[in-house]
C-alpha positions in Angstrom: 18.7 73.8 -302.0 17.3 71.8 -305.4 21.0 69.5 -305.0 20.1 68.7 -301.5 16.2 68.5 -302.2 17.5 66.2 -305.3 19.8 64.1 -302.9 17.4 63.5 -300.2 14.9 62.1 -302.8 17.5 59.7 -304.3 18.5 58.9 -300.9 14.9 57.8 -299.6 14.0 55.6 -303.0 17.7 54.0 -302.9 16.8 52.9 -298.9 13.3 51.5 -300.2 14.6 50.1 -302.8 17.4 48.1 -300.9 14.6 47.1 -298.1 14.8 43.4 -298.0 10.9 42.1 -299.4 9.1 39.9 -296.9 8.2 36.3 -298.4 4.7 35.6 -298.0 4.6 31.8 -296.2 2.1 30.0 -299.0 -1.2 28.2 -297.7 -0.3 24.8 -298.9 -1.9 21.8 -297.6 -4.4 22.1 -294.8 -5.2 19.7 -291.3 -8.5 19.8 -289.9 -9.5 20.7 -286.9 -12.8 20.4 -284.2 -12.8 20.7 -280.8 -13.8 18.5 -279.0 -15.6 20.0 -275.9 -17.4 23.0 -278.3 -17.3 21.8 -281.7 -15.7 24.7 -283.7 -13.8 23.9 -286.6 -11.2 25.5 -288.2 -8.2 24.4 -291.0 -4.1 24.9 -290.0 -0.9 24.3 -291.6 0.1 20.8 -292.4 3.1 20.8 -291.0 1.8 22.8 -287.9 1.1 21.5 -284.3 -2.4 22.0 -281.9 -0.6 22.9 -278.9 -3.6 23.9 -277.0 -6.6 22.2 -275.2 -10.3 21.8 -275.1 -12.0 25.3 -275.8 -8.1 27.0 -276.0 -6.8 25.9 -279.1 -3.3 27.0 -279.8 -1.6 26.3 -283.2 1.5 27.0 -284.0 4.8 25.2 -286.0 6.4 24.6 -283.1 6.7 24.6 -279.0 9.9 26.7 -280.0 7.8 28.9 -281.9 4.9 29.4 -279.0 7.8 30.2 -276.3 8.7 33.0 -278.1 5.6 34.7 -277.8 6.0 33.9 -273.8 9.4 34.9 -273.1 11.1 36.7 -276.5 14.4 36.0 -275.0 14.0 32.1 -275.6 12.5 30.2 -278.3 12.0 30.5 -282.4 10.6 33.5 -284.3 6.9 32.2 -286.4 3.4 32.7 -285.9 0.8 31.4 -284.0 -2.8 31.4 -283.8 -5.2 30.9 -280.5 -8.5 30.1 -280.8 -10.7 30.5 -277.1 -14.3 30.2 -276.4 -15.2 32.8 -273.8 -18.3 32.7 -271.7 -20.2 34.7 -268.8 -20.2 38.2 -270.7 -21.7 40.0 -273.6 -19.2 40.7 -276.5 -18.7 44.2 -276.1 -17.7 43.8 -272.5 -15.5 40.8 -273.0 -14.3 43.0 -276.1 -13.2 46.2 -273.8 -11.8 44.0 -270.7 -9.3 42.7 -273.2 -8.5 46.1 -274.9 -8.1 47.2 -271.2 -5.5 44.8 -270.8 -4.1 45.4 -273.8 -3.6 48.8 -273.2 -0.7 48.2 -270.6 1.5 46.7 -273.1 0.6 47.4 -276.7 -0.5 50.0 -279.2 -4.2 49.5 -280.4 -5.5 50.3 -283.8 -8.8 51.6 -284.1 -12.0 48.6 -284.0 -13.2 47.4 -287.1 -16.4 45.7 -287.8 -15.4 41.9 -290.0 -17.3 39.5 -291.4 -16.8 36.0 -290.0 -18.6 32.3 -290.4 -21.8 34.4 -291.1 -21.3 36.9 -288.4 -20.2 40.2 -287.6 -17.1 39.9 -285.7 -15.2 42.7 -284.5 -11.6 43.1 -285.1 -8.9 44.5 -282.7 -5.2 45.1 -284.0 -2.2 45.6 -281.7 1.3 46.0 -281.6 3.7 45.2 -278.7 7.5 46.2 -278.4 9.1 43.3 -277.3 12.6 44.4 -278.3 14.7 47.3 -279.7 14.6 45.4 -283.0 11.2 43.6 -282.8 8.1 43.7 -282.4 4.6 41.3 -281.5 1.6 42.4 -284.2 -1.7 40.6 -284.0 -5.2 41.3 -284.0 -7.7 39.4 -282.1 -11.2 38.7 -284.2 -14.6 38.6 -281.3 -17.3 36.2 -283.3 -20.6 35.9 -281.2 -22.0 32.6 -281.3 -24.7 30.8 -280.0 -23.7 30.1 -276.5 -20.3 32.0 -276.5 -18.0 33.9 -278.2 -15.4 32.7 -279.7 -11.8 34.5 -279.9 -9.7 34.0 -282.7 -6.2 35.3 -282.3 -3.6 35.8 -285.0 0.1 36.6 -284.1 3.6 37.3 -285.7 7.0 38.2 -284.0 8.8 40.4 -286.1 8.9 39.4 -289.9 6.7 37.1 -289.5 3.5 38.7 -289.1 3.3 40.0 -292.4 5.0 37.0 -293.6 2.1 34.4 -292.8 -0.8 36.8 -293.6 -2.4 34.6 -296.7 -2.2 31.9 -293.6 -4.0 33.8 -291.4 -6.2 34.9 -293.8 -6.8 31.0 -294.8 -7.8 29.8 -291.3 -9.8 33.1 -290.6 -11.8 32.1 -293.3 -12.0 28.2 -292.8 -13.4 28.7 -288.9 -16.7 27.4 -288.7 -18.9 28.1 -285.6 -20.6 24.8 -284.0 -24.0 23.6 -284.9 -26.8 23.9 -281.8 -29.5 21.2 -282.4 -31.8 21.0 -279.7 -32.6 16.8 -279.1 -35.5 15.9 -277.7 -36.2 12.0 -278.0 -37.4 9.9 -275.9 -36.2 6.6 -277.3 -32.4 8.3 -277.5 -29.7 6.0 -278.7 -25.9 6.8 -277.8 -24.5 7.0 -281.1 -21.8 4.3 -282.3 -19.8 6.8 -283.2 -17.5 7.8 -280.4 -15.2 10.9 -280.4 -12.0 11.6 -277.8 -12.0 14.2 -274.8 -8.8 14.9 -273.7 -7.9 17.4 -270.8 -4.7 17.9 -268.5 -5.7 14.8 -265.9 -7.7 12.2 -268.4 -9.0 11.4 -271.6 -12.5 9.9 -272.3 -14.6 7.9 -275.3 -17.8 9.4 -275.9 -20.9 9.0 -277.8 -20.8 12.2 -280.4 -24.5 12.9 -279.8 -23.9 14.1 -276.1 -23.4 17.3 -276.4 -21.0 19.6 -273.9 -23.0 22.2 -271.7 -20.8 25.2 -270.5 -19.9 25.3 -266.6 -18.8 27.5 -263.7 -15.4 26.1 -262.8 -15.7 27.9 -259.8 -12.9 26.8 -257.6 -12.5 23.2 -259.4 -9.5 22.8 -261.4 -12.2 21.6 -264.5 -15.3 21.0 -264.8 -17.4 19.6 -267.8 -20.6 18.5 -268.5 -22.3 15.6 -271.2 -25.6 15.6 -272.0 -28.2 13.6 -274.1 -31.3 14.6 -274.7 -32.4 15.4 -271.5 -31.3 18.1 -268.3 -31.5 15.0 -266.5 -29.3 12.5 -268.4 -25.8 13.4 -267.8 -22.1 13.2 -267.6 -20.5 15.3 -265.1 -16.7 15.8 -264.3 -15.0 17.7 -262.1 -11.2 17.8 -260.8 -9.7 19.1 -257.4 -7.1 18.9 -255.0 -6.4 15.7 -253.3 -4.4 17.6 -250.1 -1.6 14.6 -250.4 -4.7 12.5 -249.4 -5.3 9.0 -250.5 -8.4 7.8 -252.4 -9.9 6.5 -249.3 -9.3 9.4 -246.6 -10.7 11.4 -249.5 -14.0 9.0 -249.9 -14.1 9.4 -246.0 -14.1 12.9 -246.2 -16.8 13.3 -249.1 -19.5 9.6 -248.3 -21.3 11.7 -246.2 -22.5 13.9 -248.4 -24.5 11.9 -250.3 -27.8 10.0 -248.8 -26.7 6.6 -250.0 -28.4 4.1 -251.5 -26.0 2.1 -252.2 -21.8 1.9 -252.1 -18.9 0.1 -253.8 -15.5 -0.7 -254.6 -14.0 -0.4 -258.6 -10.9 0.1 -260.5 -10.9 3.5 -263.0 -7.6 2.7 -265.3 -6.4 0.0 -263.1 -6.7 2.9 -259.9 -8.6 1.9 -256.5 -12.4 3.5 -257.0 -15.4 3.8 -254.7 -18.9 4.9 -256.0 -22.4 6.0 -254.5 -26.0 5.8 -255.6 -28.1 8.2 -254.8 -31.1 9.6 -255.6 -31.0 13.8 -256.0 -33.9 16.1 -255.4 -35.5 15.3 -258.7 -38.4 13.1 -259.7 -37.4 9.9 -261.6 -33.6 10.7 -262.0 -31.0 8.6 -260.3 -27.1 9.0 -259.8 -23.5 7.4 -259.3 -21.3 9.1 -258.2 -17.2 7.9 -258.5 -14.4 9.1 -256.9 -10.8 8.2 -258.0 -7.7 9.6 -256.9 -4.2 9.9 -259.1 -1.2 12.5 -259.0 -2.5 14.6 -255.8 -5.6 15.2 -257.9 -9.3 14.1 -257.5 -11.3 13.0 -260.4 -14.7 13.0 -259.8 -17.1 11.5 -262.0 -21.4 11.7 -261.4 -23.7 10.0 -264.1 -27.5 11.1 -264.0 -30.5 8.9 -265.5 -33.8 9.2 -266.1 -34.8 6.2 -263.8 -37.6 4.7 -266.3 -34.9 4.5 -269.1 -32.1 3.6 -267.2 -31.5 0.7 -269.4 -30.7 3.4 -272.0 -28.7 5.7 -270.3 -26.9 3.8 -267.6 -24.7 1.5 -270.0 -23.9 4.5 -272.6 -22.8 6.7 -269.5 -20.6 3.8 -268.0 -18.8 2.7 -270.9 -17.7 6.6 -271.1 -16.8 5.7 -267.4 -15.4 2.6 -268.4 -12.7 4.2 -271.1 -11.4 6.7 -268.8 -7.5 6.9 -268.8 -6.2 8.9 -266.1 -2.7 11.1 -266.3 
């Protein structure tokens, strides 16, 4: 019995001991990152790519890399990590919805309670069998903000989960939650300064002091929202099916809508445009309203200003018009 006991403990320090050691991935140099619809920030790899889009930010090294999380029978083994603003819900139930889901595929590790930019985040660890051989560990971090929460994600297949943990440790603690200033002014200037949205069917220039107010997408393909310093002084976009139709069966469809007080012909990136003025059920505010028409999909664009400033508002919001590149 001692030989055997003595050969079984040999045996189990001779198989640790011959265990190949995970490299841990070094920080190295950092890119910045802020989004541009919410205005979070957080640091990634130099040599990594953003892969995702306004309010879903996906880094990874590659597109090789991310398809592996999607399908593990294609793609690169690496890590990746997804950072989502979430809205409509309070933390905790966003927090179990997702554990819920999670449940179907992956093992969950008990909650713990994190500190992050300031706040006390709650972190949820899981592990899903992809393969015989291999499997997905992550955790997903719930940070409560102002107007959202924000869901930071951080992912590995296989090896490299524990591989790139000083990484994900490095951006964890680089994410910075954005700044709510309330602006109230009523001699408001659009700012020189003009940052880049960028979605699936345009990008636009904007002034960086409008800031983005969260909207129900409801059955739109996007929706967003500009504002300066006033409800009433806005920039409002919203995309949806075109049914095959042209621009001007679909400005048929949609003139009547608005009690006109005024109409017209343009060009948005060199494509056929028509616009209306109108006035909407609020005192001293006026609106334009475009409608423009490109890959099956329309893009419509409404400006709002308060009609005593117009000659404030009007030019800032059209030159956003103005820079509009369509996809």
């Amino acid at each position: 019995m001692k030989n055997i006991l003595l050969f079984c403990f040999v045996f189990f320090f001779a198989v640790v001991g011959c265990q190949k050691k995970v490299e841990k991935v070094p920080v190295g140099e950092m890119n910045d990152y802020k989004d541009p619809a919410y205005g979070f920030k957080i640091k990634y790899p130099k040599d990594w790519l953003q892969l995702g889009t306004a309010g879903k930010a996906l880094f990874c090294k590659s597109q090789e890399v991310a398809n592996k999380f999607l399908d593990p029978r294609t793609g690169e083994e690496g890590a990746e990590v997804t950072v989502e603003v979430m809205h409509g819900r309070a933390v905790d139930s966003l927090i179990n919805a997702s554990k819920e889901d999670l449940k179907q595929i992956a093992q969950l590790k008990p909650d713990e309670k994190v500190a992050v930019a300031s706040k006390q985040a709650t972190k949820v660890s899981y592990s899903i069998r992809v393969t015989s051989k291999a499997n997905i560990d992550g955790y997903n971090i719930y940070v409560p903000g102002d107007t959202a929460v924000y869901r930071l994600e951080f992912a590995g297949y296989g090896e490299q989960y524990p591989a790139h943990s000083l990484v994900f440790d490095a951006m964890l603690a680089s994410f910075e939650l954005p700044v709510v200033v309330a602006k109230r002014s009523e001699t408001w200037q659009a700012s020189p300064n003009f940052e880049k949205y960028t979605s699936d069917y345009f990008t636009m220039q904007y002034a960086d002091n409008l800031n983005f107010v969260s909207q129900n997408k409801g059955d739109k393909d996007l929706v967003i929202e500009m504002r300066a310093d006033r409800q009433d002084c806005s920039i409002h976009v919203d995309v949806f099916g075109a049914k095959k139709l042209p621009v001007e069966k679909v400005w048929e469809q949609n003139k009547g809508k608005y009690k006109a007080k005024g109409t017209g012909e343009t060009t948005i990136d060199g494509a056929k445009a028509y616009w209306v003025d109108y006035s909407p059920p609020v005192k001293d505010v006026s609106s334009r309203a475009y409608f423009v028409v490109k890959n099956d999909k329309v893009v419509r664009i409404t400006i709002n200003w308060f009609v005593p400033q117009k000659d404030i508002y009007f030019p800032a919001f059209e030159k956003c018009v103005n820079s509009i590149k369509l996809k």
